[in-house]
Each structure stands twice: as C-alpha cells, then as structure tokens.
N, C-alpha and C positions, 0 to 999 in steps of 0.2 A: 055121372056123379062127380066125377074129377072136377069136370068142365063146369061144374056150377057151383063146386066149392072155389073154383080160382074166376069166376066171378063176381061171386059173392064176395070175396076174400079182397077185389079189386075195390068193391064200393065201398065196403067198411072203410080201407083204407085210406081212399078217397076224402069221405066224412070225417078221420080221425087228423088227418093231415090237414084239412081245414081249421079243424079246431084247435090244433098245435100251432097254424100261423097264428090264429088270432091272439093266442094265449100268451107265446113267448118271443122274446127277444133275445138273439143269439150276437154274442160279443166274445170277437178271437182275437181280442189285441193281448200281445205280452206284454207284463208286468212291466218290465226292463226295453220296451222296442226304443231305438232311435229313429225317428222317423226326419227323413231328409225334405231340407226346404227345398221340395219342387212345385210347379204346376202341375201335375198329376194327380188325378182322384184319388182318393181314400181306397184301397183295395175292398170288392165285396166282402163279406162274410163267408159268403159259402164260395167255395171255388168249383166254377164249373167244368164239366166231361167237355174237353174237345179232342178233336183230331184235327193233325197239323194248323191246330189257331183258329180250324172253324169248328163253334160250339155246336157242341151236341145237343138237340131238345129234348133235353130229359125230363123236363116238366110235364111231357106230354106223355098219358099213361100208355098208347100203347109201343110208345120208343122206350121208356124205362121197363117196360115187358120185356122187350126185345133181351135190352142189356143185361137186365139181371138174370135174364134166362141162358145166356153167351157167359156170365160169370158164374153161375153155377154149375156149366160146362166145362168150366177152367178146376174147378174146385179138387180134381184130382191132382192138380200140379202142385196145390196151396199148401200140403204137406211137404212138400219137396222144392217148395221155390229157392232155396238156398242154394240146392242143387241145379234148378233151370240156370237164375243167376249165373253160376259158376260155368255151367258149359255156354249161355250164349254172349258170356263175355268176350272169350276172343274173338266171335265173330262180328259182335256189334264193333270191336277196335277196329277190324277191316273195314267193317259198311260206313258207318258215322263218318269218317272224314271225306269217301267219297259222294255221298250225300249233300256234303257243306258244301264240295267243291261243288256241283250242278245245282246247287241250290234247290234241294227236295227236302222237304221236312224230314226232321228227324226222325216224326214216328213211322214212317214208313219200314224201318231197321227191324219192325213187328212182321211185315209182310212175309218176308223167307223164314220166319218161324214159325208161321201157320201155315204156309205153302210146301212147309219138305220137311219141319222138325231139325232143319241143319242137316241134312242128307243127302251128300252130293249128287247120289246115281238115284235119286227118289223118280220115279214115275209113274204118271196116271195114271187113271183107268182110261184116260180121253187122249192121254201119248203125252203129255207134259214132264219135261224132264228138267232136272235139276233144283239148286237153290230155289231159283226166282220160279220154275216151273213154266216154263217158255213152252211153246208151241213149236214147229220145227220151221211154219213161215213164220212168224211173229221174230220169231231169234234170228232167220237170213234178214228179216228187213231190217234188222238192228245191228245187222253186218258182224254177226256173231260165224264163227265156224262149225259145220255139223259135220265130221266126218268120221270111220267106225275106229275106236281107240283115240279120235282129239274131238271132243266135245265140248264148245265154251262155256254151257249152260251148266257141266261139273265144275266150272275155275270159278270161285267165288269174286274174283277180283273182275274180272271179265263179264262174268251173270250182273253184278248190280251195276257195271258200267253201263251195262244196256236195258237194264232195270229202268236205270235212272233217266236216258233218254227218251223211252217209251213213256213213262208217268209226265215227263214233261211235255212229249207230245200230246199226251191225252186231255192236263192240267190245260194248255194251250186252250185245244179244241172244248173243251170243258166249261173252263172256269172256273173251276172247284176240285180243289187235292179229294175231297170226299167222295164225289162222282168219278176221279180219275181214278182210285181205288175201287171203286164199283166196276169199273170201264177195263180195269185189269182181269178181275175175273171174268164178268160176261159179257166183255167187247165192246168197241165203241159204238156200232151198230144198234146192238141191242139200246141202249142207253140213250142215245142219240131220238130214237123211237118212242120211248117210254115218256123222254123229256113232251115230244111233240104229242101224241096221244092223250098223253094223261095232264096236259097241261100244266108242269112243273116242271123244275129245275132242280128241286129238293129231293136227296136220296131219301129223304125219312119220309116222303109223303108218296115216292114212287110203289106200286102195287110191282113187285119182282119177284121171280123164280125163288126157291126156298134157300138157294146158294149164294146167288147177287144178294138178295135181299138180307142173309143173317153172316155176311162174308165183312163189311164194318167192324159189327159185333164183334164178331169174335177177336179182329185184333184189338180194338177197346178192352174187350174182357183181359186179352194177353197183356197189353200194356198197365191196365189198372193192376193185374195180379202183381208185375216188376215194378211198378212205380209205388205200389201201396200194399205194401206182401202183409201187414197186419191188418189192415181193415178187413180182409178176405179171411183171416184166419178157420172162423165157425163155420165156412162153408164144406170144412172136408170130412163132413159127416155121411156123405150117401146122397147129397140131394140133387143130385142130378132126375133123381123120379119126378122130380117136379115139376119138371118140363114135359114130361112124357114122349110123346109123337116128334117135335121138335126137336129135344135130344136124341132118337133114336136116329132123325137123320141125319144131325150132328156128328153123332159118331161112326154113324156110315161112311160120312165122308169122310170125318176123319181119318178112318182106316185108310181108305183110296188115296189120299192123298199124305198116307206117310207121317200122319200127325199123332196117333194112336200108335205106339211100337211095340212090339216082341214083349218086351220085357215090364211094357204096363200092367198093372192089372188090370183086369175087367173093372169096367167102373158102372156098378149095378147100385141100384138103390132099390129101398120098399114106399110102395105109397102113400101117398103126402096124407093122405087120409086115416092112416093107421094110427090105433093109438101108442104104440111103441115109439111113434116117431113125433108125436104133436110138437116138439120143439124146432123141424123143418120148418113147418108154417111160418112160424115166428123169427126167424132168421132169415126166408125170401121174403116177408114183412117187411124187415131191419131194413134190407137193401133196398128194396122197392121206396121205402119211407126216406130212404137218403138220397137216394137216384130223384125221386121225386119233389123233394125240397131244394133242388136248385134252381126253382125260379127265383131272380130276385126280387128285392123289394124295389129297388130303383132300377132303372135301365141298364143291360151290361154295358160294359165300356171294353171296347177293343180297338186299341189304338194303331192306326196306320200309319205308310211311314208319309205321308202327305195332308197338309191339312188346307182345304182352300174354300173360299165363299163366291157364290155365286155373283157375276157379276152383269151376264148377261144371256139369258135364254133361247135355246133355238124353238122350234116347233117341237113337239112329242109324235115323230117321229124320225124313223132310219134316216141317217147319215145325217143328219140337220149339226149343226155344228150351235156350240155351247160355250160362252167365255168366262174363266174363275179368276179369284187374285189368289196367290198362297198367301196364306195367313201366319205362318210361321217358318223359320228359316228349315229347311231340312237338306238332306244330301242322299240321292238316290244314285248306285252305282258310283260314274265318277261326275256329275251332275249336280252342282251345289246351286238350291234354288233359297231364295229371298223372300224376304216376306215384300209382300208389294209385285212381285213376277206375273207375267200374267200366264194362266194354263188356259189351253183351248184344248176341247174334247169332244168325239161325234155321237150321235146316239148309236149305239149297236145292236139295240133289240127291246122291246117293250115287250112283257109276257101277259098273259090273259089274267096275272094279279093287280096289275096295275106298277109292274115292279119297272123300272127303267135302268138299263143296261148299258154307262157312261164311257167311253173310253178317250182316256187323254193320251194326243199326239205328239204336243210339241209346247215348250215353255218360252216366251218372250223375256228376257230380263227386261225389269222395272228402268234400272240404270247406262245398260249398253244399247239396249232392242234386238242386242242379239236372239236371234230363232235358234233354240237347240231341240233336237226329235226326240222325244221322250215319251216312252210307253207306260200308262198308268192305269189301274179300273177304281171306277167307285165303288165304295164297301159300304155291303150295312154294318154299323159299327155294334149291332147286337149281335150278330153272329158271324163277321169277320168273312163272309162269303159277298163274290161278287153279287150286283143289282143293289138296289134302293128300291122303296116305296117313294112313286110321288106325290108329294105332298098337294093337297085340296087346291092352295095357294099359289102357287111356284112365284114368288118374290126375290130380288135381288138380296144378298146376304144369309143365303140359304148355304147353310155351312156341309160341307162332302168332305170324309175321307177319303184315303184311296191310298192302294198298295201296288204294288210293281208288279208286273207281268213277267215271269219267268221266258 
C-alpha cells in the first residue's frame, strides 16, 4: 500500500512539476542588488545541491528520492538545529582551517558529524573509532598512533590531519571529492569495482550497499539542515514514516555509529497514509518539488580555475597527447599562466559514455617558451567533476575548463 501510494505520489509529481515549468517564471533578483561589471554569467535562478563544487543531480527523480528521504531523517535535529549549531561550532573552528590548509573542501567538516556525532571515544560495530572513525589499519597507514591510553583517532586535531590526507589520496585515485566520500565509507576497492563493473564514474548512477549508497545523503541532508535551518523547518512533524524500510536502516545505523544518542528521543512517526497525518504527503511533495526543480533552464555554469581552447588533437585514445592555448590569464598555485600560453595534456581514460578523461602536464609560456609542470584535469562545467563528453566534431577552438589536481 505504502509502496504504491509513493509511486503514485512520484508521478503525480512528476506531471505537476511539468506543468509548473511550463507555467512560470521564477525571478530572485533584489530590488536594490548592485551588480558588478564583470564577465561572468548572470547567476541561475535556482541554486543548485552540490557537494564540495560537484552538483548534485537532483533533477533526477530517483537522487531527489534519495535526498529528501536523508532530510527527513535529519528532521529530528530541525527542532533543535540552534542547538546542533552551537555544539558543532567549536569543532567546525578546529576542522575548517585545517581543511584549507590540505586543500579538501569545506564540506567535508559534515563527515565527523555523521561519523561520531563529535564523540571522541565513539566505536563501531565494525571496530572504527573516533571522530573521523578510522580503522586501526587505515589510521597506521596515515601514520596515526594506536596505543592503549594514546589514541590519535580520539585527538581531533590529529584525526582530521589524517582525515585529510586519506580523502586526498582517495580524491587523487578518484577524481572526484563525491566518490572519495563514498571510497571513505566503503573503500577504495569496493568503489574502484563498481566504477569498472557497472560502467560509471558517477556515485549517483553506482547500484551500492544500502550504507555507501545513502552515506552522501546523509551529509547533504546534514549540511542543507546547517546551511538552510528554515527551509527544513515543517519537517519535524514525525515524518520520518515516510521512508519506511530505509529509515529504519538509517537509524540502525545510526545507533551503531554514535549518531542517535542517550538522550534523543525516539524518533517514530505514523503512516504517511493515515489520515491524521495527510499533511506529511504534502510537505515530502514540498521538497521533492524543490529538490526536483533544480534543473536549469540554461546550462549550469561552473567555472574553473583554467580556461583554454583547443588547439590541436591527439588520437581518442590513452596517453595520446593534446595541445590548448589558455584563453584567459589565470594563476594556479604559484604558476601565473597568460592568455596565448600554450597547455599540453595526455588522455587518461575514455569511459564506455563516451566521456574523455584530459589531463594537463605542463604549460609553455607564449613569451619566454619557458616549460613549467603543471597538473590540471578537464571539467565538465555542468557538474564540475572530472571527464567531458566528446563532442561528434572535435574541431580546433573547442573550449575546456579545467581545475587543479590536489
């Protein structure tokens, strides 16, 4: 019964969100804005769900399933986010600056709060201890100390130093902060496997364990609740029922892993099908219907820190080598590149979408011919992750971004 009213409930939505694009036109400029004379696009209207810069496809019904099912899970905190707030301020002070300094996105500062709840002595059920919830080999390869009374994985300062080196390596082997969070919980193995198997790069399109697969979520859920504490407000009515099956392992886990405390209360709901409750429906509609409406109407725009055009092609395949001119002055690290410079780049991997995987080695200046070694990848500038689609064409002046390699 459940399972056919949140079918049902998807297609309606479906047809009404159709008829809502065609209908209106949504416009968020302020009355009063200054708007500075740059070259850069007009900002979308709707602003899109990413994690660390790479969008989330929330267009897609069953990833905005996902999410709004991960925020409704949150919904017990939405009464009380004033109070989350307050206690993970001081620790976001600790994490955030060492984060900057290794260069790991900022939203990562989410992970150790859905990994321990901020619990220094927190431990699995699987042996993981601490903030970051380290493994006891994963924490000696990060040259952490395990011994009984000094434990690195309880010193928060020590945990995200090795946090942050692990996520790098992973980002490395990776190519994507969203997979290297995936590749945190259920290994780079696992992930690495799933990539080859199931012929994708894309966590949202990977078929994963109920943990990997809804472990994004949940810190999206976490982040959206601190980043946007009233949009979530209506959610702290019980609707966790709505998830059903899902939630219930949600909050399994969450037990196990120290996220659920002592002093929560139970967080029960009645079925979304009751009619005491009909106003549930209508409030994971609400979200569904906002998660849903962030496709845009024009292409996103995610800008990198590299902008250069093709100038000469190798073959479409491995290692074949690729020459660009940068298009605009930019400074990467301490590397000040020209417009007119030229970038050379190898190919690194073609995937079974047709997606081509660029990496730049090294920049010619335009005016010295100095060679400088420079590590870059091409983005798709719709979703700010490594690869590109290649184009039917491939024509000289075929314009690539591209972002720096941690």
């Amino acid at each position: 019964m459940r399972n056919s009213f949140i079918l049902s409930s998807l297609l309606l939505l479906t047809v009404v969100q159709f008829s809502v694009a065609q209908s209106k036109v949504r416009s968020k400029k302020a009355p009063h804005q200054v708007v500075a004379k740059t070259k850069l696009p007009s900002p979308q209207p709707i602003q899109r769900t990413n994690f660390a810069g790479e969008l989330v496809p929330t267009e897609q019904g069953d990833v905005a399933t996902k999410l709004a099912i991960a925020l409704m899970n949150t919904s017990g905190y939405a009464k009380r986010v004033q109070l989350l707030h307050q206690r993970s301020a001081p620790y976001f002070a600790v994490i955030e600056p060492i984060l900057a300094k290794h260069k790991v996105p900022n939203d990562f500062k989410y992970m150790p709060l859905i990994e321990s709840n901020w619990q220094a002595t927190a431990v699995s059920s699987a042996g993981a201890v601490g903030y970051w919830q380290f493994m006891d080999e994963t924490a000696k390869d990060m040259g952490m100390r395990i011994e009984p009374g000094n434990d690195d994985r309880t010193d928060l300062v020590k945990s995200t130093e090795a946090a942050c080196r692990y996520l790098k390596s992973l980002h490395k082997r990776l190519g994507s902060w969203t997979l290297a969070a995936a590749a945190y919980n259920g290994g780079m193995g696992m992930i690495e496997k799933k990539m080859v198997r199931q012929s994708t790069r894309s966590y949202y399109d990977m078929t994963l364990n109920p943990e990997t697969g809804y472990y994004l979520y949940r810190m999206l859920a976490m982040k959206e609740l601190l980043v946007n504490p009233g949009k979530y407000a209506n959610m702290s009515s019980g609707l966790m029922a709505y998830a059903d099956d899902p939630y219930a392992r949600e909050q399994q886990q969450a037990r196990k892993m120290g996220w659920l405390i002592d002093e929560d209360p139970e967080l029960t709901g009645i079925p979304i099908d009751s009619p005491a409750r009909g106003s549930e429906a209508a409030v994971m509609d609400s979200v569904l219907n906002d998660l849903l409406a962030q496709r845009p109407k024009t292409p996103a725009v995610f800008i990198g820190e590299v902008e250069a055009k093709l100038q000469k092609a190798g073959k479409a395949k491995l290692g074949q080598s690729w020459a660009f001119t940068i298009t605009q002055d930019a400074k990467v690290g301490d590397v000040d590149l020209k417009t007119g410079d030229a970038l050379y780049a190898v190919v690194d991997d073609i995937d079974s979408r047709g997606q081509i995987f660029l990496r730049a080695t090294r920049v010619i200046s335009a005016e010295t011919k100095e060679s400088t070694p420079l590590t870059l990848s091409a983005m798709n500038p719709a979703t700010g992750m490594l690869g590109i689609p290649i184009p039917k064409h491939i024509q000289t002046g075929w314009t690539v971004q591209w972002k720096t390699e941690f």
